[in-house]
C-alpha positions in Angstrom: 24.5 280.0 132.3 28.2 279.2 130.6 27.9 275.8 130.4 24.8 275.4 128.6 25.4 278.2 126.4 28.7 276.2 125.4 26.1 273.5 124.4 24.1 275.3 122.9 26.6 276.8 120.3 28.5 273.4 119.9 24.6 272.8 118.6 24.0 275.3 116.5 27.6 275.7 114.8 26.9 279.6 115.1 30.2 281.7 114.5 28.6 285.4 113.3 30.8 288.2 114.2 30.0 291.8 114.2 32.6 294.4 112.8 32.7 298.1 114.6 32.5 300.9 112.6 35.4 302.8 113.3 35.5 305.5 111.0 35.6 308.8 112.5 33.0 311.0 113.3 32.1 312.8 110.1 29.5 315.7 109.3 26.8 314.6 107.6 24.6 316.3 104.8 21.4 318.2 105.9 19.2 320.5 104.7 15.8 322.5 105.4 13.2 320.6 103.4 11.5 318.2 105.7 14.7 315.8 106.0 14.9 314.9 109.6 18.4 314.9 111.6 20.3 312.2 112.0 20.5 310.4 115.5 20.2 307.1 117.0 17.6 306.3 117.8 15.9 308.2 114.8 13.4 310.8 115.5 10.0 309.5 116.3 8.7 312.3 114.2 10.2 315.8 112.6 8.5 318.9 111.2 10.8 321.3 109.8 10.7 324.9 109.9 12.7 327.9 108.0 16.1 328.4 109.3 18.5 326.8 111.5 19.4 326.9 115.3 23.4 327.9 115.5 25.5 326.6 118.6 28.0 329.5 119.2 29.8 331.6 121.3 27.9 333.0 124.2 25.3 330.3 124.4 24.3 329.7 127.7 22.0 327.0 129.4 18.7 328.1 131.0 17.3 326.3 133.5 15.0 327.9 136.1 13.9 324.5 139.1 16.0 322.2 140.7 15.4 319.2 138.2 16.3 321.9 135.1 19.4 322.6 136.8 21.0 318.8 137.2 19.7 318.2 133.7 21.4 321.8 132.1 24.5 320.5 134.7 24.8 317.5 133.0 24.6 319.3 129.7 27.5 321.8 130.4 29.5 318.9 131.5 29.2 316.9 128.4 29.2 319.8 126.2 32.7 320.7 127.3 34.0 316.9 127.1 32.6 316.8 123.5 34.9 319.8 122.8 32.1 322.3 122.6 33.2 324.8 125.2 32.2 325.5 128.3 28.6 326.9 129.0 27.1 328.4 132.0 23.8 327.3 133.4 21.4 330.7 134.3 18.0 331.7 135.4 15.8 334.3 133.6 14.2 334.2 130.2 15.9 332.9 126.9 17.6 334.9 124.2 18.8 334.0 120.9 21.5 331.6 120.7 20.4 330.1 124.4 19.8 326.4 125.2 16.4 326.2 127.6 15.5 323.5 129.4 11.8 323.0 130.6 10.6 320.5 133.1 7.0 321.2 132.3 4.2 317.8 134.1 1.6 319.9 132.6 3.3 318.1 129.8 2.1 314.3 130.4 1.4 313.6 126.7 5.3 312.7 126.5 5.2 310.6 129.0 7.7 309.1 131.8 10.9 309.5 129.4 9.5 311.7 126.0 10.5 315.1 125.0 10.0 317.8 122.6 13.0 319.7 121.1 12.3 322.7 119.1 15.2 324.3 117.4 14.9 328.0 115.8 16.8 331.2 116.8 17.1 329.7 120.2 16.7 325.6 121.1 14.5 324.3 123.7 14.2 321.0 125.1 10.7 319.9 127.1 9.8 317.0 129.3 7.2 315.9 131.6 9.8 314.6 133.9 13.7 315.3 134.1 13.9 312.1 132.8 12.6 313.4 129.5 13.8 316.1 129.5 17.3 314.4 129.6 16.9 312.1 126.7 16.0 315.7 124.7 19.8 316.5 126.0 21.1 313.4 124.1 19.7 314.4 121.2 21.1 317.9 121.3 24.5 316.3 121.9 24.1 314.1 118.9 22.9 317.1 116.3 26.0 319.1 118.1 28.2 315.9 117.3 27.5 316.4 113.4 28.3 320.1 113.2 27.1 323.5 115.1 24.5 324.1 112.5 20.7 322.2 113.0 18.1 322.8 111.1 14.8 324.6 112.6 12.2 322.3 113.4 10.1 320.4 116.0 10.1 316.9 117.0 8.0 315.1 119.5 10.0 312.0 120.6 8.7 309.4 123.1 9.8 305.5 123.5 7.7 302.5 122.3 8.8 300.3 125.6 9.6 301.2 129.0 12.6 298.9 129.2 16.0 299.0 127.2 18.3 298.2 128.4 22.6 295.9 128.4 23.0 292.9 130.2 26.7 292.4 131.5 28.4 289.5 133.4 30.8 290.3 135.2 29.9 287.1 137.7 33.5 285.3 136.9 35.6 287.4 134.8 36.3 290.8 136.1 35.6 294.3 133.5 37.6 297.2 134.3 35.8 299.6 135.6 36.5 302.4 132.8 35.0 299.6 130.4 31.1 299.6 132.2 31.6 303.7 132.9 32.0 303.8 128.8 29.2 301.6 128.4 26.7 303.7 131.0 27.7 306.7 129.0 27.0 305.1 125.5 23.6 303.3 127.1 22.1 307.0 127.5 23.7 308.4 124.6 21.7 305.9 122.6 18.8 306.4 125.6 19.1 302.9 126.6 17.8 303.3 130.3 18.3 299.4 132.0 21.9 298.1 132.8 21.8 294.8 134.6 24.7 293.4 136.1 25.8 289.8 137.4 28.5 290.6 139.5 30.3 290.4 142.8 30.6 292.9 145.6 33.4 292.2 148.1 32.0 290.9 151.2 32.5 292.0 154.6 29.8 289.4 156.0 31.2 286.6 154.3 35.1 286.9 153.9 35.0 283.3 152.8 33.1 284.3 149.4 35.3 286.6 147.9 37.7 284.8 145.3 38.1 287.2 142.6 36.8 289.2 140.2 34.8 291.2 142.8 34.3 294.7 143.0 34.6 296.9 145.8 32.1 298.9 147.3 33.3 302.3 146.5 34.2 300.9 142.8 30.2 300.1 142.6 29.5 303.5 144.3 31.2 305.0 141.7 29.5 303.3 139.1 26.1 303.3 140.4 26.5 307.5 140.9 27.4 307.9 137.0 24.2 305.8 136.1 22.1 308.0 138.6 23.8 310.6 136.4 22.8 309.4 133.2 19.1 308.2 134.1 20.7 304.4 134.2 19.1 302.3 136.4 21.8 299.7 137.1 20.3 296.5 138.4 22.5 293.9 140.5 21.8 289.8 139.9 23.6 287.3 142.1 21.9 284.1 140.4 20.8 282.1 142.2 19.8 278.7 143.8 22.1 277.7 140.5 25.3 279.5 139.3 26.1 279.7 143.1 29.6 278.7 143.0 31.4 282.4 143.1 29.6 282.6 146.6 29.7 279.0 148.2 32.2 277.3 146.7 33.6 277.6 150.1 30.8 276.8 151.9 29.8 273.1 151.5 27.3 273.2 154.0 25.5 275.6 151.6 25.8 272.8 149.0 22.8 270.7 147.6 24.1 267.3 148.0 22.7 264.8 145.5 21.6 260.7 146.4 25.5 259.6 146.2 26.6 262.2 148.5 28.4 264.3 146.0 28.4 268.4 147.1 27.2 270.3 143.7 29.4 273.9 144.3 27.1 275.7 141.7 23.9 274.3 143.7 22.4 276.1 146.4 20.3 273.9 149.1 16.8 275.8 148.7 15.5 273.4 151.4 18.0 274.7 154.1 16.4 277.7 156.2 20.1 278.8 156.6 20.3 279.1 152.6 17.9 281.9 152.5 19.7 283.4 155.2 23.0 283.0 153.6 21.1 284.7 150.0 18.9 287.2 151.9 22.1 288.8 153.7 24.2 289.1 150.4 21.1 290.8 149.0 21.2 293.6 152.8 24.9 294.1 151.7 24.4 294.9 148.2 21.7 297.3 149.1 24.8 299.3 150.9 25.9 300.0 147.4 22.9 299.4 144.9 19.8 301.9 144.6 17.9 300.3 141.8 14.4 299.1 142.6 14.5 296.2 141.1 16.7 292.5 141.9 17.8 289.9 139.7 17.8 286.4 141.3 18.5 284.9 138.1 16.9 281.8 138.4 18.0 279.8 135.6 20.1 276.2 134.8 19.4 275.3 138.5 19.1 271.6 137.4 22.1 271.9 134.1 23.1 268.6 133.5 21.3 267.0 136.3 17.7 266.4 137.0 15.7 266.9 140.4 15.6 262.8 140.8 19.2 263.0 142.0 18.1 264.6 144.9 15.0 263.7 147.1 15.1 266.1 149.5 13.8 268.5 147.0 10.5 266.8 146.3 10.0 265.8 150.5 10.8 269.6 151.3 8.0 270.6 148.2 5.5 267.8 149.8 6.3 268.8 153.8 5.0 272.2 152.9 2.7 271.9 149.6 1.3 268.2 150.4 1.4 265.5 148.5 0.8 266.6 145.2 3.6 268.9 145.5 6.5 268.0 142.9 10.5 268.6 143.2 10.0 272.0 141.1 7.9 273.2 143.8 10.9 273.3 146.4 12.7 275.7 143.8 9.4 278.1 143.0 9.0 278.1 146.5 12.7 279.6 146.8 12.2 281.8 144.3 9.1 283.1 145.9 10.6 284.0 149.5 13.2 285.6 147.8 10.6 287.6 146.1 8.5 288.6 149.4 11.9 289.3 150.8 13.2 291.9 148.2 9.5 292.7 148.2 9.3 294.2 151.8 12.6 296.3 151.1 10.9 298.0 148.3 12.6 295.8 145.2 11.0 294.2 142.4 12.1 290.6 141.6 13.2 289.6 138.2 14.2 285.8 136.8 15.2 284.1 134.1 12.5 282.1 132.2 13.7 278.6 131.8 13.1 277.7 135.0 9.5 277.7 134.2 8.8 274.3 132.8 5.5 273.8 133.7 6.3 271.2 136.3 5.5 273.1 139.0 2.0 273.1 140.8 3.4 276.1 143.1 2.9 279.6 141.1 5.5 282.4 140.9 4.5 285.1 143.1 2.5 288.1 141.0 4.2 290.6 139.9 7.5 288.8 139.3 9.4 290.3 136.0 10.6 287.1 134.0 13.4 288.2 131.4 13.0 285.6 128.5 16.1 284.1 126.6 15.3 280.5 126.1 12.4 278.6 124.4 10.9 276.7 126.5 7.8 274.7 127.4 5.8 277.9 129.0 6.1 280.2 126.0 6.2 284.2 126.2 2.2 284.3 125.1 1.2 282.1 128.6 3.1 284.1 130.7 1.7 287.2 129.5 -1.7 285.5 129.8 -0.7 284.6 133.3 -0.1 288.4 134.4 3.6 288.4 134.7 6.1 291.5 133.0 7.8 290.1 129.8 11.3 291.6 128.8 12.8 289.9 125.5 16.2 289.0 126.5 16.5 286.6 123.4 19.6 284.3 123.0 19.8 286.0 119.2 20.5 289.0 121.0 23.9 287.7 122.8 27.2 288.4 122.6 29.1 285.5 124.0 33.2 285.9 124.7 34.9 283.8 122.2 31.5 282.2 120.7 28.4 283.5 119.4 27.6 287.3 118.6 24.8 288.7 117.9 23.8 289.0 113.6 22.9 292.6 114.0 22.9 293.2 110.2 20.0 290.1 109.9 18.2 291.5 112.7 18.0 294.5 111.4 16.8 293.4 107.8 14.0 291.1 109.6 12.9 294.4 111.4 13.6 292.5 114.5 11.6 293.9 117.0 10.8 292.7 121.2 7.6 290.7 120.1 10.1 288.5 118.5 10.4 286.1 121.0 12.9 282.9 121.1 10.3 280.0 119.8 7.3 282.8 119.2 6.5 285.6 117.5 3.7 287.8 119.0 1.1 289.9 116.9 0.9 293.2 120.2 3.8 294.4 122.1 1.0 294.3 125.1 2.8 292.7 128.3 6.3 293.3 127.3 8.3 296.1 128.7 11.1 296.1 126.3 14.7 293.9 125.1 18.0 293.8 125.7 21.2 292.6 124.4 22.8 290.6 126.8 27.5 289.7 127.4 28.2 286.6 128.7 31.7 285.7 129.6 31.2 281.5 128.4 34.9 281.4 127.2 36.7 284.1 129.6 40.0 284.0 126.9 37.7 284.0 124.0 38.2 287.7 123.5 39.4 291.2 125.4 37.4 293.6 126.5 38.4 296.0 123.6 37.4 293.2 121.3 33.8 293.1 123.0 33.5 296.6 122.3 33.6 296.1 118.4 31.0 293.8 118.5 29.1 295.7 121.4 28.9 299.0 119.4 26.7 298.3 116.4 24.0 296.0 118.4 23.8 298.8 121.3 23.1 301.0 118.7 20.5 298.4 117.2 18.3 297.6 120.2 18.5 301.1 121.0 16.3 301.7 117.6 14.3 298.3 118.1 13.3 299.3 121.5 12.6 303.3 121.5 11.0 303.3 117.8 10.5 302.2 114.2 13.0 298.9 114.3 13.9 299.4 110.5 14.2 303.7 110.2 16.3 303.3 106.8 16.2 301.4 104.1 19.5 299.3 104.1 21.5 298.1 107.4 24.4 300.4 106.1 22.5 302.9 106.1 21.4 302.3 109.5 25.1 301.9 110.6 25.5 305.3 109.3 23.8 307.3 112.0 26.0 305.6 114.6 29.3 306.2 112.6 27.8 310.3 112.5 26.7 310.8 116.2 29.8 308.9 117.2 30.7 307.9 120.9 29.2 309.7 124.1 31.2 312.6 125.4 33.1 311.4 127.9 33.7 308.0 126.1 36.9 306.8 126.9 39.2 305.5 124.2 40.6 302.2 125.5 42.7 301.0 122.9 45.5 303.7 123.3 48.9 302.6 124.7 50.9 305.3 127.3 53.8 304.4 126.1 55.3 304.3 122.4 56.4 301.3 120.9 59.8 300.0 121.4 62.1 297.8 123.6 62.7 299.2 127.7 63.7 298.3 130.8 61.4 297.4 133.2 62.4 298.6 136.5 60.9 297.6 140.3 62.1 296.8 143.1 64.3 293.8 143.5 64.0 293.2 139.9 64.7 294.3 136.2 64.3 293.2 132.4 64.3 294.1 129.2 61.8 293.7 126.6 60.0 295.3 123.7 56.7 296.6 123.8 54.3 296.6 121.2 50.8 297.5 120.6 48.3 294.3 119.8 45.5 295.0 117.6 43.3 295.4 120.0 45.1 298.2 121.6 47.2 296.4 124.7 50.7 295.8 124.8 52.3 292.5 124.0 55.4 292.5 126.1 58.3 290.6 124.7 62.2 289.3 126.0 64.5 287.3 125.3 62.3 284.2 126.3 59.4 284.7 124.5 56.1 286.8 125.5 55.0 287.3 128.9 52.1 285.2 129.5 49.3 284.2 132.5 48.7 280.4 131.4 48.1 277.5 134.0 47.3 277.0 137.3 43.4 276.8 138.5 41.2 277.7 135.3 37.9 279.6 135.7 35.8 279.9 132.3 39.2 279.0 130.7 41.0 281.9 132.2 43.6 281.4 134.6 42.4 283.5 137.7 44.3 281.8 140.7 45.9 284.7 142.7 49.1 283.9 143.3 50.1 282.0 139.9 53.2 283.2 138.4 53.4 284.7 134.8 55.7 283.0 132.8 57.6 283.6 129.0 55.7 281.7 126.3 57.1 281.5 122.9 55.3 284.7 121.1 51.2 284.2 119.9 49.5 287.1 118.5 46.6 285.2 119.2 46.9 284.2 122.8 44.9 286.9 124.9 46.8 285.6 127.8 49.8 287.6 126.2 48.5 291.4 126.4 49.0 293.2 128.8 47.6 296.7 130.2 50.0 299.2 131.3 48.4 301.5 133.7 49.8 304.6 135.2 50.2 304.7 139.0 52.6 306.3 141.2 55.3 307.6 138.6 55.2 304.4 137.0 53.1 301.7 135.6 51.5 298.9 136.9 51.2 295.6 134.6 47.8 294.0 134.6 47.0 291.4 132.5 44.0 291.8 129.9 41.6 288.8 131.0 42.4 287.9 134.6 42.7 291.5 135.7 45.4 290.9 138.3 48.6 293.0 138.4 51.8 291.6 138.7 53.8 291.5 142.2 56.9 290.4 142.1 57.2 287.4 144.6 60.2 286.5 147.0 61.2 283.9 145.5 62.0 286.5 142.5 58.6 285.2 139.9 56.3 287.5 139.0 53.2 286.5 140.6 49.7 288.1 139.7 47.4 289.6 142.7 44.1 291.2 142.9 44.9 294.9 143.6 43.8 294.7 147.4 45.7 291.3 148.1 49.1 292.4 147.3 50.9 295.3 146.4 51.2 295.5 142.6 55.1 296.2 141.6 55.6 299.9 140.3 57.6 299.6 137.1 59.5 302.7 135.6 60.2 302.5 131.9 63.5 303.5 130.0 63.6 303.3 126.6 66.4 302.1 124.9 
């Protein structure tokens, strides 16, 4: 999708930026009377009672079944990260001052993901399903967050749309791995419950396909276990028969070719048998790691900045198999379809794009496809409702684009924004759409860190969080609304990026076969700009991907000094008595190379230099 949304932006002229709310997190006033707590999302409901529950010494967790038990589990963890102690889990009955956690079916008014939480002299949380029962959790957390005192009362809580979820590409520019653990602890903080990611798994099948930023296996293990944790369900994309480039650009024979000859390297050829072979085995492989029931194809901009005329073979491999009438679009529904019988028969659901679906097609997409809308197009959101398919609003106003557009929270919020609102249409039910998302795209890879995302990624989290569990506009003024985030503050467990590990000042770098001196200082976004006597280390040149310089291999070199440049901050991160020195956007550490440069690897290409600090 980068290049179009480029386009798109140059077209619009749209430069809203978001500002985080980084105050601290602060107690805020309560009372008895009727006032409901403070969380995000708001309470669905509240009736208050006389009294207040108080979180104190001796509290303990009861939980009696096997599903009580993770959930309580989970608790106690998080409880004891957020600074609250640490609290055992127990059988038996509930005293005063005890946390209990039901698991009751009985209980199917509250649905698949509801709960009731009923403070008094004891608290109890009660769902359905664990899942429920959860979310009840992360409201406790959030009441805990604003001081050991809540207020007695009951609230029954349950979410307006089954889907709400984050969007992430990681497809070209790698994320750290701390950064998307933050974010699955946020999501379900905020009970978001969809993360779908557009990334790349190192391949074992097809060595040939992995030019960085991929991901090991164990790395998406990793992650994959913490969502399971957190009732995430973390989806994996590889787009596809466009955006194809991370996985063929070494494979020309994989490569549409259009009527002059020319290989396209983002183009899949959806009229090769051996193309769905190629697609259908990543998809095996990512199964090794991914246990989400549903896959993203993508789907979308197969045709960006070209047009189906260029190449015939798409509209005689639609007409060998749908007949004459058949049209080029065909070919690529008919893709999109096998994939979809494919994923299908392993027990996955499919999900695309929408802007694919011009209406030039006389082949259908296969029932029961999910198409995730961002673009207004000629089908609009009503006809494919009409026609049967799942809906999730994946708006383009709900972006956050590297270095271009971000989403205008604060106007979305003061239109009441909600998921019927629909690029190009507004519908009068929420009846066919399973929910929204906010969706990172990585359009200019420089543009901005990953600790600069997070500013802008904080307030609209919190946003479509409200928009998609209840009422979309719970307080009166958008400050207002920005106050509940700024009380519950971050997750427990959250992760403060922006801290350096070592103090300002001017060292030595030490490693083997080589040694300098320069002065560290913290950027404002929380890396470390790293200067000597020749200027700032920077990563500029070589091969550019996204307009970040991600050829392994390419040698860092001193710049004169840009507090600007992103390409001149640096992460130091700890490893074997030392640090290792990876830069902020590419992700690759620094090696020093024989011919005495330093040279920037991914992690499992090369051996990343060791470098031991003195301070001067």
């Amino acid at each position: 999708m980068a290049e179009f949304r480029k386009r798109l932006l140059r077209l619009l002229g749209v430069t809203a930026a978001l500002t985080l709310l980084m105050a601290p997190t602060s107690a805020l006033a309560r009372d008895d009377r009727g006032t409901a707590p403070v969380t995000v999302p708001a309470l669905t409901n509240w009736t208050a009672e006389q009294g207040s529950y108080t979180y104190s010494h001796g509290v303990r967790l009861v939980a009696g079944s096997a599903a009580e038990r993770r959930i309580a589990g989970t608790l106690a963890d998080d409880l004891e990260a957020a600074g609250h102690g640490s609290v055992p889990v127990v059988r038996g009955g509930a005293r005063t001052g005890d946390i209990e956690i039901d698991v009751r079916a009985s209980r199917s008014s509250l649905g698949a993901e509801g709960y009731e939480l009923h403070a008094g002299k004891r608290l109890s949380v009660t769902g359905a399903t664990e899942t429920g029962a959860f979310y009840g959790t992360r409201t406790l957390l959030q009441l805990l967050a604003q001081g050991d005192r809540i207020p007695a009362g009951r609230t029954t809580d349950t979410p307006r749309y089954k889907e709400r979820g984050v969007g992430v590409c990681a497809c070209y520019i790698h994320i750290t791995l701390p950064w998307l653990e933050n974010l699955v602890r946020e999501m379900a903080y905020n009970k978001l419950n969809q993360l779908l990611v557009e990334l790349k798994v190192k391949s074992d099948a097809h060595p040939e396909a992995n030019t960085w930023g991929y991901y090991s296996k164990d790395e998406i293990r990793r992650l994959v276990a913490l969502g399971e944790k957190y009732h995430v369900e973390i989806i994996p994309e590889i787009n596809s028969p466009g955006h194809m480039d991370p996985w063929i650009e070494n494979r020309p024979d994989l490569q549409l070719t259009d009527s002059d000859g020319n290989k396209q390297p983002a183009r899949l050829d959806v009229t090769q048998p051996s193309a769905f072979d190629y697609y259908t085995g990543l998809m095996d492989e990512y199964a090794q790691v991914f246990t989400a029931k549903s896959w993203h194809m993508g789907a979308d901009e197969y045709m960006l900045g070209s047009d189906y005329s260029k190449y015939p073979q798409m509209l005689r491999h639609a007409q060998d198999k749908y007949g004459a009438s058949a049209t080029p679009q065909d070919a690529y529904i008919d893709f999109i379809n096998s994939v979809h019988a494919y994923a299908a028969a392993k027990g996955k659901q499919l999900r695309i794009w929408n802007d694919g679906l011009t209406g030039a097609n006389t082949v259908p997409v296969a029932a029961g496809t999910t198409v995730e809308h961002w673009l207004n197009v000629t089908t609009k959101p009503s006809r494919i409702i009409a026609q049967g398919y799942p809906l999730m609003n994946a708006a383009y106003s709900l972006y956050l684009v590297r270095g271009g557009f971000h989403s205008d929270t604060r106007s979305l919020y003061d239109h009441s924004w909600d998921p019927r609102s629909f690029e190009g249409e507004k519908l009068a039910s929420g009846k066919g759409i399973t929910g929204a998302k906010i969706s990172l795209w990585p359009d200019n890879g420089r543009g901005e860190t990953e600790n600069e995302v997070s500013a802008a990624l904080w307030p609209a989290l919190r946003h479509i969080a409200q928009a998609t569990w209840g009422d979309p506009h719970p307080d009166a003024t958008y400050d207002a609304f920005t106050a509940r985030g700024t009380a519950v503050g971050h997750a427990p467990g959250w992760r403060d990026l922006t801290r350096l590990p070592v103090a300002d000042g001017t060292y030595t770098f030490r490693t083997a076969g080589l040694s300098f001196d320069a002065q560290v200082t913290r950027t404002a976004d929380g890396y470390a700009s790293v200067r000597g006597d020749e200027g700032c280390l920077e990563m500029s040149g070589g091969t550019l991907t996204l307009n970040a310089p991600l050829q392994p291999g390419l040698a860092a070199s001193w710049k004169t000094c840009d507090p600007s440049s992103t390409l001149q901050r640096w992460q130091l991160v700890g490893a074997s008595g030392g640090h290792q020195l990876v830069n902020t956007i590419t992700q690759m550490a620094l090696s020093v190379g024989d011919d005495g440069r330093l040279v920037q690897y991914p992690p499992d290409q090369h051996t990343p230099a060791i470098w031991h600090l003195t301070a001067h």
